[in-house]
C-alpha positions, 0 to 999 in steps of 0.5 A, a space after each residue: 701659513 703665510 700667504 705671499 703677496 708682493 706689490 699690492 696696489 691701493 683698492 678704492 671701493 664706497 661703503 661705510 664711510 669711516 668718518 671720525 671726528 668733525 672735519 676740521 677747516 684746514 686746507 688739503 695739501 695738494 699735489 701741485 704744492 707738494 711738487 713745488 716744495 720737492 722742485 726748491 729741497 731736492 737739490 740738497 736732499 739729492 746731494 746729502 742722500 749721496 752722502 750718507 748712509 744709513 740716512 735715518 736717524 744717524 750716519 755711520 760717522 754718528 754711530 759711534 758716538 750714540 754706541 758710546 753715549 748708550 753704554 754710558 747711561 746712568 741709573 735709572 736710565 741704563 735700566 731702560 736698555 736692559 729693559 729694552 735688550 730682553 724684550 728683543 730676546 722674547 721677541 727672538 723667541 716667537 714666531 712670525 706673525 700669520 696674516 688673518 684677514 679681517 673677518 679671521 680676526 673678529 673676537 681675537 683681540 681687544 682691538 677685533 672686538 667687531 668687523 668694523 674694528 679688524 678692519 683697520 687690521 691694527 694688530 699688525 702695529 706691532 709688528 712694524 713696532 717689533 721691525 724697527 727695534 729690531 733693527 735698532 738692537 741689530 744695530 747696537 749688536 750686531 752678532 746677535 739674533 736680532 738681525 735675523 729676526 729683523 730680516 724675518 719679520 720685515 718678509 712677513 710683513 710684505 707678504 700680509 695681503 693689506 695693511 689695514 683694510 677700509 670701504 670708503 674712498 680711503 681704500 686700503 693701505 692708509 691708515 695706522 697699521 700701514 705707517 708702523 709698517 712702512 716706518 719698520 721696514 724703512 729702517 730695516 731697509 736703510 739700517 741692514 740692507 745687506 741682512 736681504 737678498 737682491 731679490 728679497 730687496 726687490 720684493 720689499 721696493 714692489 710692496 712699498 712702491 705700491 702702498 706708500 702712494 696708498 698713503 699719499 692719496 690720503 693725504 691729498 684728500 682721500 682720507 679722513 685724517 688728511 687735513 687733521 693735522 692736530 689728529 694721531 692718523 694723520 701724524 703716524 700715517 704721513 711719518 711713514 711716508 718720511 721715513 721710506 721717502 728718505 729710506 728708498 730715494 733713488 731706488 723708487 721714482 715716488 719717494 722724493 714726492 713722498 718726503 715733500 709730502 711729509 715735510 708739508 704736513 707736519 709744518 702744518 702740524 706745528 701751524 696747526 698745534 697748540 701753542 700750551 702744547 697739549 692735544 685736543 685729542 686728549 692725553 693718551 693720543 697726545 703721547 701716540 701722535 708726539 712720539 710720532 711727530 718727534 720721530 718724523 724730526 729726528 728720523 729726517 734732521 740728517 736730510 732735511 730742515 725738520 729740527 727747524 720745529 723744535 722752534 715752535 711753541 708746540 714742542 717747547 712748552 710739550 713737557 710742562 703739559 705732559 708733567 702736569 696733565 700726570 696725577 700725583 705720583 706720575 702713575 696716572 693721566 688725565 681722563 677727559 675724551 676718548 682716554 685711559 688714565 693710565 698710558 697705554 705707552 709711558 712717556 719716557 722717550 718723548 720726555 727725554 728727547 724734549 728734555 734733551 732739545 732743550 737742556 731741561 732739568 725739570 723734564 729730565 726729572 719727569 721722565 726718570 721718575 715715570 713709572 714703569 715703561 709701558 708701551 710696544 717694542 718701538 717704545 722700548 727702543 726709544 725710551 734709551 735711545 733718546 734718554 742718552 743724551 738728557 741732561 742730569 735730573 733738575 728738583 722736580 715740579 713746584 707749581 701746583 695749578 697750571 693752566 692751558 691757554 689754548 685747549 682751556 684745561 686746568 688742573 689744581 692740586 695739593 701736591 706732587 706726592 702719590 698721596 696728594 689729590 688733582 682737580 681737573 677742570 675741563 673747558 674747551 671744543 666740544 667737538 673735536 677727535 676723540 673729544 666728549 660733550 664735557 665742558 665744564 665738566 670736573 674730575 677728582 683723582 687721590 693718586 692715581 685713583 679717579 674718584 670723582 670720575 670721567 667715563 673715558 673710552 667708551 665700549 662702543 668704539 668697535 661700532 661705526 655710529 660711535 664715530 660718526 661725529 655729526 650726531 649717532 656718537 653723542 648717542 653713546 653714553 659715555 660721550 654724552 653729556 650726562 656721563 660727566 661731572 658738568 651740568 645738563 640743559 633740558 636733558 639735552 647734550 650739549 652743542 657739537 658744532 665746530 663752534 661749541 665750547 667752554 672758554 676759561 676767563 679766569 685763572 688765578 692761583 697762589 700758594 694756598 688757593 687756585 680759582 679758575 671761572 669757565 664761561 659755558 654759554 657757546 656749549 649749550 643751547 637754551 640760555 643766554 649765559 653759563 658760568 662755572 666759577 670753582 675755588 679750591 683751598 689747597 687740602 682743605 675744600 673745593 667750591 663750585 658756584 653755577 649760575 645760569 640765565 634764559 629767556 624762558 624757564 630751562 630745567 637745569 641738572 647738576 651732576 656729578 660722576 662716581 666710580 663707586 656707588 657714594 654712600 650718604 653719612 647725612 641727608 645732604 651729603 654724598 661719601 664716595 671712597 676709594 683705597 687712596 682717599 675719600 670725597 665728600 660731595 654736597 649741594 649747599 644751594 639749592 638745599 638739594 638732596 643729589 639723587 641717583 640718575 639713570 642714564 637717558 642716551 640710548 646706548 649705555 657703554 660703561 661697565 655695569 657698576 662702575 660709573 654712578 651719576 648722582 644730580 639734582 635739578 631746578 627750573 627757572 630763567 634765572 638759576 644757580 647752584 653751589 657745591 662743597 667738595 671736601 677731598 680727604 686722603 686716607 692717611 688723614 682723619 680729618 671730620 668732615 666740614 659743615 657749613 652755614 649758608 644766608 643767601 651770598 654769605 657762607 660760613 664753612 667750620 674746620 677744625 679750628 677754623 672758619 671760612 666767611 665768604 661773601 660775593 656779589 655779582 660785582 664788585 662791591 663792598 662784602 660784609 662778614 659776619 664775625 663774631 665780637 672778639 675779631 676785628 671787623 673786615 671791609 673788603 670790596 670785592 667780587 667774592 672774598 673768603 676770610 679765616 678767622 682762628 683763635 688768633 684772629 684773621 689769619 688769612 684771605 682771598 679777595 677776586 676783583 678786588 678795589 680795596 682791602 682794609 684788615 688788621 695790619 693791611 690797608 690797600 685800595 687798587 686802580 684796576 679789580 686785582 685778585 689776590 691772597 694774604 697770609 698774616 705773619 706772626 708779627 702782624 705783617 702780611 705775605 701778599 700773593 696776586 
């Protein structure tokens, strides 16, 4: 039974306060600016209001055009509208929703888990999702039943008595579930009003015109999110306000102070957002709060200045983040934070309309090669929606290592194939929405499969501690320190102040090498200085250098994060295997076994047999550790790589090659050993690597090199230069720096 509750107002009472994450030092939007804002843009706005309806999205002289460009889509992408077309008739098919209040819904959902968790009511997502398609395929076919069920869900969802319940000073009505709702029912609205009655149209204005200013004191400070201008709440709690401000003006005294509202906030979005374009929340909210943030755009481009942010750096450089933050293959992400490594909602319509704003063959490419969509019934509408007008798909990606300038992430891999690998290596905040104590930390996915893993989302998020940023959610394991592939100083987790973080200082990458330097002291307490340098040779290894100092001895533990239990071939050497690949771990220095670690946080919240720590430790004011990783796909038969190390000297045998590296804390001359029949090399440089072959040398890399003196090659450089060579057969060299 639904239980019919027309204007319910917002309810302020104090309790458990729903903090989040550490508030960021943004300042709140007021009142008295956002009436400013409305004083110049209401003139314009009044007078294209009267002019167009609908007035979301596309007028009714647009339409036409869009029907057209929908019917034309090729393949794969017609494939999204059938997709599309037949979850709107299983939709069709169910009943309404009934309204269970929260403390009826504890247990029922992976969402409800605890009361903490019904509370946010964020069931109720979907159906604002099923809403707006709805009244999306009403739109493209009109004679079909989706129009009743649009009119029958849109009157569900004014009876539900909250949409999302909260006991802080937030109140109710201001939140998630409150922003699908408003954003389905606006649409509904503006797109069908003649599918309801006087009376029902009078019903749907009483129930936004009481809890779309639920929303607004939100954002004028009463919320957590209101000044989280980089954070999903914020940007899909405030686009409702956009969508029923644009939807209901004229007809609710409040909806042009809520369009102003809007339209301050997500230009503080784009002042706010990273210019790499990626998240500091991470890659599965990245997708929630961009698909938001580009619907705000298109929803309002018809009435106001929104299309104006596809000039920011955010939105144009969105794509490149979100292809290369993919696994190889497409089918996965990557793990760091509060994340899924695959997507609860798949890209697609993010990357067809960025593709589409900026004519981007390459992003075309990405999108129409993504996997299977997943996502809600919006998802669904959008995905063709916005692939209509995408241009033709370009080659595909080419760079192998890409590097973030902003949030300080950087992922290196073999290639794009769905048998190649990724190395991801995370720096950054330590303390920001949804992050984890993970800096430096390193994750290893063959495919979509994370062998060398992060814990993701942790099991406590249904409890309140898990949130609470300023000290119980580090308590958690898989936000801790411990649970990721980084290291640990005197046990204790790494620093969670607003100003903690990992920064990378170098990032050099080439055909065959990627080498990336993290500079980690602002992460702990306890040292005086914290690198992690890591080369990768593409297909063949990984190096991992640490080097710490302190004033005073500090235990340091070197770690490393399993999915399965790694089994040990050798004495010094850790196997751990999956169904795409294997990964061969060793501790060169100290000469170390890496043991199993038992967790120390207080609340252990991965699965039971499903994350593996494995570390070693040494003590001292002056410390370091070198480490091999060997990634091996599971079509190769590739032996494993042994090693010879004499102090900054390390010799590692393939088959039919060998590696000599040699390093310094400085540039300097570095000598090899070579054997009698090669010619002997003079590098000076920070650290350099020489293969030698039958043939001789082969190839080299050389960081903050002066000069290089080898067969055939002679240079010597003003300034320090990173650089690689491969030696051609006729004796010549391909530079890379």
């Amino acid at each position: 039974m639904i239980r019919h509750t027309f204007a319910t107002i917002c309810i302020f009472t104090f309790g458990l306060l729903n903090a989040r994450a550490a508030v960021p030092n943004h300042a709140t939007i007021t009142q008295a600016e956002v009436l400013k804002s409305l004083e110049t843009q209401s003139p314009s706005w009044t007078a294209t209001i009267r002019e167009n309806r609908p007035r979301l999205y596309f007028s009714d002289t647009q339409w036409p055009q869009v029907v057209r460009e929908l019917a034309a889509l090729p393949a794969p992408r017609a494939a999204l509208r059938d997709a599309f077309y037949s979850s709107m008739d299983k939709v069709v098919a169910e009943p309404p929703p009934e309204y269970l209040p929260p403390e009826q819904m504890v247990g029922k959902r992976g969402d409800t888990k605890t009361l903490y968790s019904a509370m946010e009511e964020l069931w109720q997502r979907e159906v604002g999702n099923q809403i707006f398609a709805l009244a999306v395929a009403a739109r493209l076919k009109p004679d079909a039943p989706y129009r009743a069920k649009m009119r029958e869900l849109t009157l569900a969802a004014i009876a539900f008595e909250t949409w999302g319940r909260n006991t802080s000073k937030m109140g109710n009505n201001a939140d998630l579930a409150a922003g699908h709702i408003g954003r389905g029912i606006a649409v509904a609205y503006d797109w069908h009003r003649d599918a309801f009655t006087d009376a029902e149209r009078q019903q749907i204005r009483d129930v936004i015109a009481a809890r779309m200013p639920c929303l607004l004191k939100g954002l004028y400070g009463d919320a957590f999110w209101a000044r989280g201008f980089e954070e999903n709440h914020n940007q899909v709690s405030v686009a409702a306000l956009a969508f029923c401000g644009i939807a209901f003006y004229g007809e609710l005294p409040g909806a042009p102070e809520w369009l102003a509202a809007a339209r301050l906030n997500f230009q503080r979005v784009a002042d706010h957002a990273s210019d790499d374009g990626s998240s500091v929340e991470g890659v599965s909210y990245w997708t929630y709060g961009m698909n938001y943030i580009l619907q705000y755009i298109e929803a309002t481009r018809l009435i106001t200045d929104s299309a104006d942010l596809y000039q920011r750096p955010f939105l144009k450089n969105a794509a490149a983040y979100r292809l290369n933050a993919s696994t190889s293959g497409l089918t996965g992400n990557l793990p760091w934070g509060d994340a899924v490594t695959r997507d609860w909602s798949t890209p697609h319509a993010i990357i067809y309309r960025l593709a589409s704003e900026y004519t981007d063959s390459d992003a075309a490419w990405f999108a129409d090669n993504l996997p299977t969509p997943r996502g809600g019934a919006d998802d669904r509408a959008l995905n063709f929606l916005w692939a209509r007008t995408a241009p033709a798909s370009g080659s595909g990606p080419r760079a192998l290592d890409h590097r973030l300038t902003v949030n300080d992430l950087v992922t290196t891999r073999s290639g794009w194939s769905s048998t190649d690998y990724l190395l991801s290596i995370k720096a950054g905040p330590t303390n920001r929405n949804h992050s984890h104590l993970d800096a430096g930390a390193l994750a290893l996915a063959f495919g979509d499969e994370w062998v060398l893993v992060a814990p993701g989302y942790g099991k406590g998020s249904g409890e309140g501690a898990f949130w609470q940023s300023g000290g119980s959610r580090w308590t958690y394991f898989s936000n801790a320190t411990e649970s990721h592939a980084t290291l640990l100083v005197n046990g204790k987790n790494q620093r969670f102040d607003r100003d903690a973080r990992a920064t990378i200082t170098g990032f050099f990458s080439s055909p065959d090498w990627n080498a990336t330097t993290v500079d980690l002291t602002r992460a702990y307490s306890d040292v005086t200085s914290l690198t992690r340098e890591v080369l990768h040779r593409r297909g063949d290894y990984i190096l991992v250098f640490d080097t710490a100092t302190a004033t005073q001895p500090v235990t340091i533990e070197w770690l490393a994060q399993f999915r399965t239990d790694p089994i040990k071939p050798n004495s010094s050497t850790l196997l751990a295997e999956g169904k795409n690949g294997r990964l061969l771990t060793t501790l060169l220095a100290p000469a170390e076994q890496l043991t199993l670690r038992e967790p120390t946080t207080p609340k252990v919240d991965v699965t039971q047999g499903r994350h593996f720590t494995y570390a070693a430790k040494q003590s001292g004011e002056a410390l370091g550790f070198t480490a091999l990783f060997q990634p091996v796909p599971a079509a190769k038969t590739t032996s494993a790589l042994t090693t010879r190390v004499t102090g900054n000297h390390i010799e590692i045998f393939g088959e039919g090659w060998t590696d000599h590296l040699a390093r310094s804390e400085k540039t300097s001359e570095l000598r090899f050993s070579l054997t009698s029949d090669q010619t002997t090399a003079h590098i000076s440089a920070r650290l350099a690597i020489i293969r030698t072959t039958s043939a001789g040398i082969v190839s080299f890399i050389a960081l903050d090199a002066a000069s290089i003196n080898l067969p055939g090659l002679s240079r010597t450089f003003g300034a320090p230069k990173n650089l690689t060579g491969q030696r051609n057969a006729d004796g010549t060299w391909t530079i890379s720096q």
